[in-house]
PyMOL commands that place a pseudoatom at each C-alpha (Angstrom):
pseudoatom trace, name=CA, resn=UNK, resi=1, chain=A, elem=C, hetatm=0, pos=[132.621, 12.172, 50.173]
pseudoatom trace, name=CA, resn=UNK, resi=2, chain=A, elem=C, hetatm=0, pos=[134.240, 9.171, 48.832]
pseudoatom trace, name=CA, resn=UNK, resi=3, chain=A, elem=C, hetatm=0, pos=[131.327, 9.106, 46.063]
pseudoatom trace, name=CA, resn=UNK, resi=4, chain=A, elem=C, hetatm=0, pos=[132.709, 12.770, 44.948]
pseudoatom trace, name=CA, resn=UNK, resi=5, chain=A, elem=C, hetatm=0, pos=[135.837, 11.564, 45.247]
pseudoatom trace, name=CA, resn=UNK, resi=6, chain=A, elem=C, hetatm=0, pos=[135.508, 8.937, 42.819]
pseudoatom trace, name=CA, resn=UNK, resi=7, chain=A, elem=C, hetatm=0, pos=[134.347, 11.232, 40.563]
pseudoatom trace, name=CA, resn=UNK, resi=8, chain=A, elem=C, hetatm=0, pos=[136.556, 13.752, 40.230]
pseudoatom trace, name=CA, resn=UNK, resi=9, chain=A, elem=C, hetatm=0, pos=[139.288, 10.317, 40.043]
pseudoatom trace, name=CA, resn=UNK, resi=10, chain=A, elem=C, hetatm=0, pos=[136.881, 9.404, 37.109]
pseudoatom trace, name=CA, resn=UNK, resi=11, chain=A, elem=C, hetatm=0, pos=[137.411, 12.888, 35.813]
pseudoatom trace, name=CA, resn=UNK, resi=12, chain=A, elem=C, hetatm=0, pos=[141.114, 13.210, 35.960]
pseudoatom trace, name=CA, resn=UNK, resi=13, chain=A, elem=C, hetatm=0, pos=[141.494, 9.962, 34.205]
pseudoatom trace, name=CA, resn=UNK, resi=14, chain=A, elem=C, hetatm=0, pos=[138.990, 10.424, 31.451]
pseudoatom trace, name=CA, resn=UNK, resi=15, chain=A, elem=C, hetatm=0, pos=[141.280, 14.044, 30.555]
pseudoatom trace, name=CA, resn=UNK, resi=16, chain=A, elem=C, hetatm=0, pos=[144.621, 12.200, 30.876]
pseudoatom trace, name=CA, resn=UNK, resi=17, chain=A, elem=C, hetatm=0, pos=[143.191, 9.461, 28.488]
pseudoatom trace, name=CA, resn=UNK, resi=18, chain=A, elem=C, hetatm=0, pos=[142.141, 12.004, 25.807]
pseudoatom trace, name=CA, resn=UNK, resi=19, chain=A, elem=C, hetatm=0, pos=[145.433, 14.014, 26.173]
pseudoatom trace, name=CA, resn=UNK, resi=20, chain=A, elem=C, hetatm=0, pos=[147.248, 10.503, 25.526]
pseudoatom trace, name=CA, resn=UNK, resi=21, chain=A, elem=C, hetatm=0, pos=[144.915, 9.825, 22.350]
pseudoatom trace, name=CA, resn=UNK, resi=22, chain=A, elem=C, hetatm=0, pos=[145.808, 13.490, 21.551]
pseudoatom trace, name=CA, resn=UNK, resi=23, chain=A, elem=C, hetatm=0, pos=[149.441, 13.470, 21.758]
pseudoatom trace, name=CA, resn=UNK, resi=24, chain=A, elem=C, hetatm=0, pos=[149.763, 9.475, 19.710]
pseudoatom trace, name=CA, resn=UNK, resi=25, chain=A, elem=C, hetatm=0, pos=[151.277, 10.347, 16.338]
pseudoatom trace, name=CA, resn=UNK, resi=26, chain=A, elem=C, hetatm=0, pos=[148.981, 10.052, 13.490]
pseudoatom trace, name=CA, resn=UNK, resi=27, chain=A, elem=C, hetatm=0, pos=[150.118, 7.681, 11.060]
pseudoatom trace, name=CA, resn=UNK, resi=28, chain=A, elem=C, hetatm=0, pos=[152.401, 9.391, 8.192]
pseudoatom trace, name=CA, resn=UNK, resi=29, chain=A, elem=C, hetatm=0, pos=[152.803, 8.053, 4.650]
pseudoatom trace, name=CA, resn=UNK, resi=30, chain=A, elem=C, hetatm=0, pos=[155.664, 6.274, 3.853]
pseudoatom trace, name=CA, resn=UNK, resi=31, chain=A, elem=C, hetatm=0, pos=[158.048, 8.757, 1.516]
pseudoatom trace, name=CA, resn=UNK, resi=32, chain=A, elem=C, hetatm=0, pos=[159.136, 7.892, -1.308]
pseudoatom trace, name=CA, resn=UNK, resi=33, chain=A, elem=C, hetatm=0, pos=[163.142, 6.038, -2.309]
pseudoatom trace, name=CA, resn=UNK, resi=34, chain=A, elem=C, hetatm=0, pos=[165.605, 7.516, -4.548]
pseudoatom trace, name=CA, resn=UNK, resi=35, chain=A, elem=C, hetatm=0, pos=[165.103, 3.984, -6.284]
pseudoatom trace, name=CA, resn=UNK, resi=36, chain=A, elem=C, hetatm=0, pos=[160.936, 4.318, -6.612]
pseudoatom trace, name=CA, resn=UNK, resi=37, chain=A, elem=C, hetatm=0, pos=[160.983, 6.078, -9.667]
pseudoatom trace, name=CA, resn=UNK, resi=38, chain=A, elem=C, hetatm=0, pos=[157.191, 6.064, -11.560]
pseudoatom trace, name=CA, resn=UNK, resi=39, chain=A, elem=C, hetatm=0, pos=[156.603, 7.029, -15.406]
pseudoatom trace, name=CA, resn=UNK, resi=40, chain=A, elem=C, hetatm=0, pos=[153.954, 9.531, -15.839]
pseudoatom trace, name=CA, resn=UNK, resi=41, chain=A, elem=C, hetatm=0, pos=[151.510, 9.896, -18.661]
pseudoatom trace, name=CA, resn=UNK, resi=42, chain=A, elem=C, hetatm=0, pos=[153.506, 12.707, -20.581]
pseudoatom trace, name=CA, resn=UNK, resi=43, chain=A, elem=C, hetatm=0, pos=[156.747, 10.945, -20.695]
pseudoatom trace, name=CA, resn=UNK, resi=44, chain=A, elem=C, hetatm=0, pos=[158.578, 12.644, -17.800]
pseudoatom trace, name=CA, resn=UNK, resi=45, chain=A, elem=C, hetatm=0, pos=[159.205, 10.722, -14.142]
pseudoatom trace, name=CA, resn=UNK, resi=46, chain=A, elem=C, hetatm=0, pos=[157.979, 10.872, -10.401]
pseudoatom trace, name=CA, resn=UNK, resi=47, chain=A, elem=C, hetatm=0, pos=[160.052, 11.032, -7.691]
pseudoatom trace, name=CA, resn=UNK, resi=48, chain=A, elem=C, hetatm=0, pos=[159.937, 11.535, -3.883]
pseudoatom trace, name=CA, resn=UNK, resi=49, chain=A, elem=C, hetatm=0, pos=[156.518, 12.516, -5.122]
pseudoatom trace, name=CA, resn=UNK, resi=50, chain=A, elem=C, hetatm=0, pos=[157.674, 15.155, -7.453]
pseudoatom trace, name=CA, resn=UNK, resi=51, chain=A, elem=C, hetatm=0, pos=[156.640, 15.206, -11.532]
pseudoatom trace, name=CA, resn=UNK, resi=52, chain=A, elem=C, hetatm=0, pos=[159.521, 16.550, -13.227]
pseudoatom trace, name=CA, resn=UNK, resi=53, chain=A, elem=C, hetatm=0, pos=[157.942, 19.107, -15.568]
pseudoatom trace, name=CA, resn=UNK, resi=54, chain=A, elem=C, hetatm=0, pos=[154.409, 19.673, -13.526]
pseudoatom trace, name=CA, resn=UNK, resi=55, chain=A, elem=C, hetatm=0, pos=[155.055, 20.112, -9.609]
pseudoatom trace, name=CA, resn=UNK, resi=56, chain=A, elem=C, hetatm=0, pos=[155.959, 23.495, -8.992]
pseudoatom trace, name=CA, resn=UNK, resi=57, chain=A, elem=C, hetatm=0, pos=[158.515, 24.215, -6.425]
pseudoatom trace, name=CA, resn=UNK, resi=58, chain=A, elem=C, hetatm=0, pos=[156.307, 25.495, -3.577]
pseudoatom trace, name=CA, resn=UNK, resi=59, chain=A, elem=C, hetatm=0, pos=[154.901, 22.277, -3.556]
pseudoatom trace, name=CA, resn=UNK, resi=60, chain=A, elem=C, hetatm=0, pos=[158.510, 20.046, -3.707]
pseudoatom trace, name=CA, resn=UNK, resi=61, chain=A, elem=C, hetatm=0, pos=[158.824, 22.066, -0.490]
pseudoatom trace, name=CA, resn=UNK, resi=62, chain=A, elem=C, hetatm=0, pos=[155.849, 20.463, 1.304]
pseudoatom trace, name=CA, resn=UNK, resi=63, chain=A, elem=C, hetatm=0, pos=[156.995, 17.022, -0.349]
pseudoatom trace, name=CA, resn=UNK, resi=64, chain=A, elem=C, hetatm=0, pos=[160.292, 17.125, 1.020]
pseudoatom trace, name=CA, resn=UNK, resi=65, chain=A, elem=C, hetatm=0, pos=[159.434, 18.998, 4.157]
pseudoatom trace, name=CA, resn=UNK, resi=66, chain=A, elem=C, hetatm=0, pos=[162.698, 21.229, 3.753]
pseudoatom trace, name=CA, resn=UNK, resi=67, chain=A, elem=C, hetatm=0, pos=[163.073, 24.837, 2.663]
pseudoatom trace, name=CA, resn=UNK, resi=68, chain=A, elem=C, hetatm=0, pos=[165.446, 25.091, -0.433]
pseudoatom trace, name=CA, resn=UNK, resi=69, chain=A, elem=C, hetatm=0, pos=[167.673, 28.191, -0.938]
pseudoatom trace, name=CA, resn=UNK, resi=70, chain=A, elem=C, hetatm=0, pos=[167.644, 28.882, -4.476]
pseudoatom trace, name=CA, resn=UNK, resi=71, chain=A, elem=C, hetatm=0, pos=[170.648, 31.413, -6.720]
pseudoatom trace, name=CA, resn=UNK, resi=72, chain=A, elem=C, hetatm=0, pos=[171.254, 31.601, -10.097]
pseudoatom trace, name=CA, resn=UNK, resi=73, chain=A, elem=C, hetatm=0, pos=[174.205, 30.477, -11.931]
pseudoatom trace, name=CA, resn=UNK, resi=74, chain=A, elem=C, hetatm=0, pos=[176.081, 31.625, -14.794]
pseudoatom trace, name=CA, resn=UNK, resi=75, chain=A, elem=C, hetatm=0, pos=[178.559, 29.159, -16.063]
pseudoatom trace, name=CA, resn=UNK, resi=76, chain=A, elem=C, hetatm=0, pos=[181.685, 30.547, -18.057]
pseudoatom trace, name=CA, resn=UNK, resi=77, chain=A, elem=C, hetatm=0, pos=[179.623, 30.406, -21.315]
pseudoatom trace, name=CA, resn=UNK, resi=78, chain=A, elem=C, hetatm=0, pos=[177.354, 32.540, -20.156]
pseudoatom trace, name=CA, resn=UNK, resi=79, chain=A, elem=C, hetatm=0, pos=[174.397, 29.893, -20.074]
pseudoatom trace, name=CA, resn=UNK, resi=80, chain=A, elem=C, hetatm=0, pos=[171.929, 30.812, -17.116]
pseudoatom trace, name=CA, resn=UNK, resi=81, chain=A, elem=C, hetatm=0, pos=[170.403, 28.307, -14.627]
pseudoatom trace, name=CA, resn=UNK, resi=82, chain=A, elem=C, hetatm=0, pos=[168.586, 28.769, -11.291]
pseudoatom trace, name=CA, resn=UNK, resi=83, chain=A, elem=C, hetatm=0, pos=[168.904, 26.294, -8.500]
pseudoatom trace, name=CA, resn=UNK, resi=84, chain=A, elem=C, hetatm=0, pos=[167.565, 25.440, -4.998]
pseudoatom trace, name=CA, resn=UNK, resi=85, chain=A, elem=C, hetatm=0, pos=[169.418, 23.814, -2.609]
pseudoatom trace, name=CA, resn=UNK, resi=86, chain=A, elem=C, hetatm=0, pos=[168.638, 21.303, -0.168]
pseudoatom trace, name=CA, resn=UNK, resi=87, chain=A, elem=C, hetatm=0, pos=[171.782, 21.353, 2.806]
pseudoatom trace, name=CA, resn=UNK, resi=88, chain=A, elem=C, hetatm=0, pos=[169.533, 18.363, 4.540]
pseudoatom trace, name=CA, resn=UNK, resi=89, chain=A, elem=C, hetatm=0, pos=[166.203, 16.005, 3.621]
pseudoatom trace, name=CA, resn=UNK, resi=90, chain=A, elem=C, hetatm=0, pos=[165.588, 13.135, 5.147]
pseudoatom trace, name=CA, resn=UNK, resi=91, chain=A, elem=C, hetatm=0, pos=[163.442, 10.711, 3.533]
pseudoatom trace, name=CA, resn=UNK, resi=92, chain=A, elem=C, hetatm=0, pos=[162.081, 7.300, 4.640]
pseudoatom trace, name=CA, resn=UNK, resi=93, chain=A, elem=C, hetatm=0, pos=[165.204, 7.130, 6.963]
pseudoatom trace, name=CA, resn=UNK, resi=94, chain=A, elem=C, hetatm=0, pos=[167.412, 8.351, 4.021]
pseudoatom trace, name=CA, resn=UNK, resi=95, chain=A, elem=C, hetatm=0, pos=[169.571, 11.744, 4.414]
pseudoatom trace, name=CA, resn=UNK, resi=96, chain=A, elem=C, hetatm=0, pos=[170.775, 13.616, 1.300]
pseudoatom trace, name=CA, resn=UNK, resi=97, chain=A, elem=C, hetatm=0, pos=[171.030, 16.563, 0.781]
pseudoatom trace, name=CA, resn=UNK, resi=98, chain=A, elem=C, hetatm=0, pos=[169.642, 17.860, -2.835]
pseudoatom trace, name=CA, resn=UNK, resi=99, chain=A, elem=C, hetatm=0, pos=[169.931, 20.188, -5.839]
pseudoatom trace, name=CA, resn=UNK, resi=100, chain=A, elem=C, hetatm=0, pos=[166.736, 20.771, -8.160]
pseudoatom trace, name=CA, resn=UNK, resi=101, chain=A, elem=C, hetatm=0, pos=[167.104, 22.766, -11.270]
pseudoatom trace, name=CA, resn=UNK, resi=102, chain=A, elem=C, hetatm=0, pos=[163.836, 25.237, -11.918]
pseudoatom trace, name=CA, resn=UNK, resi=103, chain=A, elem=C, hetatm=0, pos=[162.300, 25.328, -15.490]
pseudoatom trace, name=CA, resn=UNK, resi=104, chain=A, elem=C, hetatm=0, pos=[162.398, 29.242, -16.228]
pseudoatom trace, name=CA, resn=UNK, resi=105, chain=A, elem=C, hetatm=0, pos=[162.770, 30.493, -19.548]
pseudoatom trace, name=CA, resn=UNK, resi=106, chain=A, elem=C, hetatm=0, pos=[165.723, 32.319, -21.235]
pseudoatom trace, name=CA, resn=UNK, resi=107, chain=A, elem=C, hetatm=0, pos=[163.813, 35.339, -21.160]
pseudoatom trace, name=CA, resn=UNK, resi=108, chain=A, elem=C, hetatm=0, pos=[163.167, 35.316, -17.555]
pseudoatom trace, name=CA, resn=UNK, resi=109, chain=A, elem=C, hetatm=0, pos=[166.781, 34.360, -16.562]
pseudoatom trace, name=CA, resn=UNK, resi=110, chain=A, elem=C, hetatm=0, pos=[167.931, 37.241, -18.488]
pseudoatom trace, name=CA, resn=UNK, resi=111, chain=A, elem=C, hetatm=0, pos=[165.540, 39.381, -16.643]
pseudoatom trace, name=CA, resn=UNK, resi=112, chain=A, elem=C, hetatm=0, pos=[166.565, 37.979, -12.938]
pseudoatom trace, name=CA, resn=UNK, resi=113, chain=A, elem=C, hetatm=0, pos=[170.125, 38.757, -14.057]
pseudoatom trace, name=CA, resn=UNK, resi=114, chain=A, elem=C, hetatm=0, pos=[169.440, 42.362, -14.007]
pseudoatom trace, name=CA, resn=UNK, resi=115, chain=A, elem=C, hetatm=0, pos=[168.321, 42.455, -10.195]
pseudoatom trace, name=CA, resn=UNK, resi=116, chain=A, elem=C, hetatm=0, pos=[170.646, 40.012, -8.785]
pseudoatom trace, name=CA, resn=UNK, resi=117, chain=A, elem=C, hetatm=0, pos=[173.566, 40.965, -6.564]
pseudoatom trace, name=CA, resn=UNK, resi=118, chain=A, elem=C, hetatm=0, pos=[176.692, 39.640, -4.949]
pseudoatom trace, name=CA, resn=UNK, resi=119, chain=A, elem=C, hetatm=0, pos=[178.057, 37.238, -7.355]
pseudoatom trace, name=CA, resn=UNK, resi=120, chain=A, elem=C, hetatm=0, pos=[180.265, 34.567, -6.238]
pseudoatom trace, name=CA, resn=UNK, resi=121, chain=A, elem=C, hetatm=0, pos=[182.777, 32.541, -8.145]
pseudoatom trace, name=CA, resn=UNK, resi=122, chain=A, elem=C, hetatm=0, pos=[182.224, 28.687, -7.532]
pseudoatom trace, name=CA, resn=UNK, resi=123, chain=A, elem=C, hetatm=0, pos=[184.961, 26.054, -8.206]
pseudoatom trace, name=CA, resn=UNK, resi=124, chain=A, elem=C, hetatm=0, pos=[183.779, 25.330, -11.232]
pseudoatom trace, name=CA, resn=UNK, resi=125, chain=A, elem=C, hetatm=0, pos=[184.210, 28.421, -12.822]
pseudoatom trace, name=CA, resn=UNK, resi=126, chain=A, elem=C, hetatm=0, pos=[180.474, 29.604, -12.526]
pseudoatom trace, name=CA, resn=UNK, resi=127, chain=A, elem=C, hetatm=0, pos=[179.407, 32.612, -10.626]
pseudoatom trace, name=CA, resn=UNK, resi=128, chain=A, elem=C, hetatm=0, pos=[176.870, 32.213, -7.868]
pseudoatom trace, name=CA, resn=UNK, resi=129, chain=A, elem=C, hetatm=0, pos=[174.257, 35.138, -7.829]
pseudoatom trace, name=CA, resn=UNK, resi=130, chain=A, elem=C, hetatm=0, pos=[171.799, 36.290, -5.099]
pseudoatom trace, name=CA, resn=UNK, resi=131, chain=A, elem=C, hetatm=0, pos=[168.453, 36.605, -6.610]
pseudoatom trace, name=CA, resn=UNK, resi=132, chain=A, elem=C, hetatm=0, pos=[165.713, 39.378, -5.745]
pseudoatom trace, name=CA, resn=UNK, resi=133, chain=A, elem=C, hetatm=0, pos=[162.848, 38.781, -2.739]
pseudoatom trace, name=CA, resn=UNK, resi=134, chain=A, elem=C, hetatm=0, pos=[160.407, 39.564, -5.822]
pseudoatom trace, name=CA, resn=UNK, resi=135, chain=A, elem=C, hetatm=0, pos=[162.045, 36.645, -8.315]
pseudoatom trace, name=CA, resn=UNK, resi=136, chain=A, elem=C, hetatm=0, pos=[162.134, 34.295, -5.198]
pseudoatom trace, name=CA, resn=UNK, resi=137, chain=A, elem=C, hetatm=0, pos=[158.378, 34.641, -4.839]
pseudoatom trace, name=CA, resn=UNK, resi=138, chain=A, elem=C, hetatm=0, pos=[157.922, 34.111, -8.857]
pseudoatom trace, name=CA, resn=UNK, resi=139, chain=A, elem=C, hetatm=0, pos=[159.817, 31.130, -8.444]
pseudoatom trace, name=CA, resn=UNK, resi=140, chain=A, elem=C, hetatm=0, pos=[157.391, 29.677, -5.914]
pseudoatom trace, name=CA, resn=UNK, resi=141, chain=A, elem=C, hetatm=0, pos=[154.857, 28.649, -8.863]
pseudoatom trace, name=CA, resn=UNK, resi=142, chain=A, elem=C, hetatm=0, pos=[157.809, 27.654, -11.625]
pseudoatom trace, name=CA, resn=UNK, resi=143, chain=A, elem=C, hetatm=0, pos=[157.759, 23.924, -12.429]
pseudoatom trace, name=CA, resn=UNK, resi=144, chain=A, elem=C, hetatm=0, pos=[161.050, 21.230, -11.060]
pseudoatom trace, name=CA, resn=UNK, resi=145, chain=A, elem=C, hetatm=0, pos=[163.028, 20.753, -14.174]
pseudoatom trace, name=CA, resn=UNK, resi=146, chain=A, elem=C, hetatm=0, pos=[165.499, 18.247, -12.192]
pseudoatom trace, name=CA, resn=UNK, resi=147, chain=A, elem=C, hetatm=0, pos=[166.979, 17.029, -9.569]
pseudoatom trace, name=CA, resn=UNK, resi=148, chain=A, elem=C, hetatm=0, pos=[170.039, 15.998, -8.189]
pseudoatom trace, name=CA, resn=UNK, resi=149, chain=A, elem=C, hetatm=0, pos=[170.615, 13.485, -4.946]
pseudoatom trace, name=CA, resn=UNK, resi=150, chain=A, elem=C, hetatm=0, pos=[173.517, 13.514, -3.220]
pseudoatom trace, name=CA, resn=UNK, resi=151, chain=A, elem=C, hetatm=0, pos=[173.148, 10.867, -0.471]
pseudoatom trace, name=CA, resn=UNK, resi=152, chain=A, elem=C, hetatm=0, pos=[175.087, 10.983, 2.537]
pseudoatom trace, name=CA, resn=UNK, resi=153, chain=A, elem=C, hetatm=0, pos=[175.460, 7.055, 2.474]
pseudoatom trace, name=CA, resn=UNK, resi=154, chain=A, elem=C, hetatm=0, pos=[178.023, 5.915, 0.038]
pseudoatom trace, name=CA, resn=UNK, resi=155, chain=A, elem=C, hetatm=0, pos=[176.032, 3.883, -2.484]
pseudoatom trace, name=CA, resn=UNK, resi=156, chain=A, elem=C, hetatm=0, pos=[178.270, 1.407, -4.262]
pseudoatom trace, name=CA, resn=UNK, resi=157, chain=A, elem=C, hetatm=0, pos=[177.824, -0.261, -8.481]
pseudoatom trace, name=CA, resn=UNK, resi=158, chain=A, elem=C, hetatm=0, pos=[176.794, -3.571, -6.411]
pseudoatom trace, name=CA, resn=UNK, resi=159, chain=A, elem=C, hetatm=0, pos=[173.681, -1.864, -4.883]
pseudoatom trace, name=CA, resn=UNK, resi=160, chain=A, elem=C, hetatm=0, pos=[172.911, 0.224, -7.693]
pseudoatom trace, name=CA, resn=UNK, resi=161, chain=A, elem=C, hetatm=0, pos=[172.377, -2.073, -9.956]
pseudoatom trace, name=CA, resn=UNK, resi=162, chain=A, elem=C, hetatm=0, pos=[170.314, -4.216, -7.831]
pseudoatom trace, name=CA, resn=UNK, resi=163, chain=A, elem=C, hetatm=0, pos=[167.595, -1.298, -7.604]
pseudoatom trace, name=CA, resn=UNK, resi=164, chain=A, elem=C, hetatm=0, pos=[167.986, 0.176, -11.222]
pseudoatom trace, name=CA, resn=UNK, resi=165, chain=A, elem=C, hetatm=0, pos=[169.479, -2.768, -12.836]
pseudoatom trace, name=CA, resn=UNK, resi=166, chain=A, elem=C, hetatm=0, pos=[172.234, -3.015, -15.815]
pseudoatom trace, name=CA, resn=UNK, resi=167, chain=A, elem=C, hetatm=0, pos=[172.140, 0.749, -17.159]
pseudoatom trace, name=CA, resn=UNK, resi=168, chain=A, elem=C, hetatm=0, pos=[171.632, 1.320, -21.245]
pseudoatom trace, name=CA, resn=UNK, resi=169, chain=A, elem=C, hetatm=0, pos=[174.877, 2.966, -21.696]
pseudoatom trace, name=CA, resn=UNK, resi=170, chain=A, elem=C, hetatm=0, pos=[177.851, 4.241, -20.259]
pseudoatom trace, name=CA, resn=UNK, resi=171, chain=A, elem=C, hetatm=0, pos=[180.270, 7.198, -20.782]
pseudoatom trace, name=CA, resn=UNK, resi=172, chain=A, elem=C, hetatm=0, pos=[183.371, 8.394, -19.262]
pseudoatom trace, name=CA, resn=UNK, resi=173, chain=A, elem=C, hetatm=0, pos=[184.568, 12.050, -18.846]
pseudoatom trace, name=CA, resn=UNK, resi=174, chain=A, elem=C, hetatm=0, pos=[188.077, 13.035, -18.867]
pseudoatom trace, name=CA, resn=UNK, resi=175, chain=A, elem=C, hetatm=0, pos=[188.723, 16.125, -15.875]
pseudoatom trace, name=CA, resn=UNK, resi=176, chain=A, elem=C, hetatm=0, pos=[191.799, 16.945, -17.367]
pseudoatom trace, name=CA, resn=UNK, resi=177, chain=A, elem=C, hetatm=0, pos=[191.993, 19.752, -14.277]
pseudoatom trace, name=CA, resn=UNK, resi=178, chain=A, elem=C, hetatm=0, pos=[191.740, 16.845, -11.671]
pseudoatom trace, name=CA, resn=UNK, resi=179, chain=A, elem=C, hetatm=0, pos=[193.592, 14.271, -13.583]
pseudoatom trace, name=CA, resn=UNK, resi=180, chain=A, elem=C, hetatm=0, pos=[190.667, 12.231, -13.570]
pseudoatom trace, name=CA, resn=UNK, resi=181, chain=A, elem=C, hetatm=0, pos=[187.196, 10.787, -15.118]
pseudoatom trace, name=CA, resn=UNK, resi=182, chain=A, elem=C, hetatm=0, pos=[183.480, 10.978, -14.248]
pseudoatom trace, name=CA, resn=UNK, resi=183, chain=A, elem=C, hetatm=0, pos=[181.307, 7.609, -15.090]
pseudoatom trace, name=CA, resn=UNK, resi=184, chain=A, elem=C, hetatm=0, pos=[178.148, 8.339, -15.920]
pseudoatom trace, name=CA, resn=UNK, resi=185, chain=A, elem=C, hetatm=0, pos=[175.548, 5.711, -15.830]
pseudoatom trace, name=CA, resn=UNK, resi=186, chain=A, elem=C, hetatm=0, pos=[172.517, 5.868, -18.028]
pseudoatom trace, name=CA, resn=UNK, resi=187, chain=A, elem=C, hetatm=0, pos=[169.283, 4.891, -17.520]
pseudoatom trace, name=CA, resn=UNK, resi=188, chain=A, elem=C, hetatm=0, pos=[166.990, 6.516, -20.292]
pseudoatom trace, name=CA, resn=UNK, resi=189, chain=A, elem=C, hetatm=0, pos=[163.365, 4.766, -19.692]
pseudoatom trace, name=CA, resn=UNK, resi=190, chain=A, elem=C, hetatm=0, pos=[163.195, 6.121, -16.615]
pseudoatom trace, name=CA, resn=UNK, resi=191, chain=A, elem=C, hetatm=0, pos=[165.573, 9.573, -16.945]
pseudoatom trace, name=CA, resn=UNK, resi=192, chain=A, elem=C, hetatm=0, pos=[168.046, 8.707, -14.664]
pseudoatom trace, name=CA, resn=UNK, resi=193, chain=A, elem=C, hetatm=0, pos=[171.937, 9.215, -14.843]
pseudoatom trace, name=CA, resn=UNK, resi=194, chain=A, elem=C, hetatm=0, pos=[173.653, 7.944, -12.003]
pseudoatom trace, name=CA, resn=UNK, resi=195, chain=A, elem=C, hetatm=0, pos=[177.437, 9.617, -11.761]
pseudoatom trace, name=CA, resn=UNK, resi=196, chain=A, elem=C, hetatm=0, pos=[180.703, 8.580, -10.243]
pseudoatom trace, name=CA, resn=UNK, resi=197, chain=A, elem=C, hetatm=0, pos=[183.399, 10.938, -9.770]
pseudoatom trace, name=CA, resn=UNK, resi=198, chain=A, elem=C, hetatm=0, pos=[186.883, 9.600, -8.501]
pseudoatom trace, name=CA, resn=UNK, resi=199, chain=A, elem=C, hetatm=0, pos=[186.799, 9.124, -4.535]
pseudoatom trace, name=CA, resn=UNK, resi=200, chain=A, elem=C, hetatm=0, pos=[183.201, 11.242, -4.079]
pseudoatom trace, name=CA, resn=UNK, resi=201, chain=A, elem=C, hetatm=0, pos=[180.098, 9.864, -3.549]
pseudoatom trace, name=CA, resn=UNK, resi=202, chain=A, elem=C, hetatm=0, pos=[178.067, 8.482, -6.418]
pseudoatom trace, name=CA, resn=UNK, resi=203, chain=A, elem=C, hetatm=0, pos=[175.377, 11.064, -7.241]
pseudoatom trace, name=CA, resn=UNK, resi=204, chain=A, elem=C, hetatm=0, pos=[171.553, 10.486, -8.472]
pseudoatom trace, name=CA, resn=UNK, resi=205, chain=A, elem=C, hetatm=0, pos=[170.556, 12.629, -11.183]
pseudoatom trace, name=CA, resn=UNK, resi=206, chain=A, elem=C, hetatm=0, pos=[166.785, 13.172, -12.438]
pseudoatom trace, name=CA, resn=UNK, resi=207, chain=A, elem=C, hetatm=0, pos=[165.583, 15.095, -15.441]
pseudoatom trace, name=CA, resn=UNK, resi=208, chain=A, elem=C, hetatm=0, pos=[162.956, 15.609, -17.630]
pseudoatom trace, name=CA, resn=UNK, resi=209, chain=A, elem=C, hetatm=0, pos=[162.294, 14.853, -21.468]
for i in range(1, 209): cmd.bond("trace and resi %d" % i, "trace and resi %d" % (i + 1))
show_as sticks, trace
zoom trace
């Protein structure tokens, strides 16, 4: 009896070991900063692990490990965009949340215009429109033109410039609504414009060439 017994004891323990092994968390790659910005071979930039120009935005998704909500925007000239929006990432520790701009053609803006519904006005004076299931799906494959990080730590000039350095330029632009200016920082080797705006939280904008 006690020879069975130590078996099945053997047993028991030998299962609870490999459901331990089982449930240890593999080790993950470390994500990428907002400040680890790499230069590619055509000219444009990597970040977070996305090539401005090349990744599509199916696969930002997986990067990012968030599911954007994208819309498209007409500003009051009439110039079309379409955006997906990030409410929450968290990267390496970081939170932000995140705007990227999708490359799509004038002709294919025009065309989503047509099926879109429920326009909203924004603060800015664009409208906000829903875009089609079917021109959600084509988006899927359509390249990240930019992006913008908003980080939900206040980053101040001090800190900045210690991970980007002295920028190449800077402008100022009057709000004459707001009775105010936006700073933008410039930072052309590596596509970067880093912008202040009054009391809000600096902002981290990347684009392609």
């Amino acid at each position: 009896m006690r020879t069975i017994r130590n078996i099945v004891i053997g047993m028991i323990l030998f299962v609870m070991g490999l459901l331990a092994i089982m449930f240890i968390p593999s080790p993950q790659p470390q994500a990428a900063k907002p400040w680890e910005i790499e230069l590619m071979s055509d000219g444009n930039i990597q970040v977070f692990g996305i090539h401005l120009g090349t990744t599509d935005y199916k696969t930002a998704q997986k990067k990012l490990g968030a599911f954007g909500e994208t819309a498209l925007f007409s500003d009051p000239d009439d110039k079309l965009s379409v955006e997906a929006f990030f409410d929450s990432t968290n990267l390496s520790g970081l939170s932000a949340k995140m705007v990227m701009t999708l490359a799509v053609s004038q002709s294919e803006l025009q065309e989503m215009m047509t099926q879109t519904r429920n326009a909203k006005l924004q603060p800015s004076g664009a409208h906000q429109h829903e875009i089609s299931e079917s021109d959600r799906e084509k988006l899927l494959d359509l390249p990240v033109a930019s992006i913008t990080y908003i980080p939900s730590l206040r980053l101040d000039k001090a800190m900045l410039k210690e991970r980007f350095g002295e920028p190449d330029s800077i402008e100022t632009i009057a709000v004459t609504e707001a009775n105010s200016q936006i700073e933008n920082w410039l930072y052309r080797d590596i596509h970067l414009i880093v912008q202040f705006n009054g009391e809000a939280k600096p902002i981290l904008i990347y684009h392609s060439i």
